[in-house]
N, C-alpha and C positions, 0 to 999 in steps of 0.2 A: 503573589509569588508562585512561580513552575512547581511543579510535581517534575524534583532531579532526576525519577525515573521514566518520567516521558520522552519516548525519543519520538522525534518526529525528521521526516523525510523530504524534501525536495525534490518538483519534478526531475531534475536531473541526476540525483541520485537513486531515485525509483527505476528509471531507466537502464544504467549503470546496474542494477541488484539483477533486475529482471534480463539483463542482455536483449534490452530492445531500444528503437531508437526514441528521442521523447517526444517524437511527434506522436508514435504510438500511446506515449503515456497520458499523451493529453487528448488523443481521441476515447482513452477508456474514460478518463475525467468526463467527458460532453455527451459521450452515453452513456452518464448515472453508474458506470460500473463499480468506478474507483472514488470513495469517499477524502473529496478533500477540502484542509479549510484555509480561508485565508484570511488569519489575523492583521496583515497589514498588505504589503504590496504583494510579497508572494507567497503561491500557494503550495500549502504544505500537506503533507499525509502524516497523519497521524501509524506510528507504528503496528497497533491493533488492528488500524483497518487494511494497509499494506498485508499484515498475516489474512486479515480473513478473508479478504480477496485473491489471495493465491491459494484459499483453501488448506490455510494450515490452521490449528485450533495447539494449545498446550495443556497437554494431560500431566499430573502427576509430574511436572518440572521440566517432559521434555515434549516436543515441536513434534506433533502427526501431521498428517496431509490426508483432507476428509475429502476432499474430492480432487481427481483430476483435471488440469486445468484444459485438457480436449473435450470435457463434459460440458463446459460450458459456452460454446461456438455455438 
């Protein structure tokens, strides 16, 4: 059984979050940026790793941003 707290993402909703298109999303996928998995036919993001690739961490309940995502280019 799922952990109900697991949200998990789709490339086309990662897209969609980020306001880019998902070809973008899946070239981050093919160069190792973006962690994703695929338990059956499609592949999904784990919501964890979505946060920690845009560089946000959760302190104390609320959502920081540990680094800029122009620092990473």
């Amino acid at each position: 059984m799922t952990d109900p707290k697991l949200k998990l993402f789709t490339l086309d909703e990662v897209a969609e979050l980020c306001h880019v298109p998902v070809g973008t999303v899946r070239y981050w996928r093919s160069m190792g940026k973006l962690k994703v998995i695929k338990p059956g036919r499609c592949p999904l993001v784990l919501e964890e790793d979505l946060l920690m690739f845009l560089g946000i961490t959760q302190q104390n309940g609320k959502f920081v941003r540990t680094q800029s995502l122009t620092s990473r280019r």
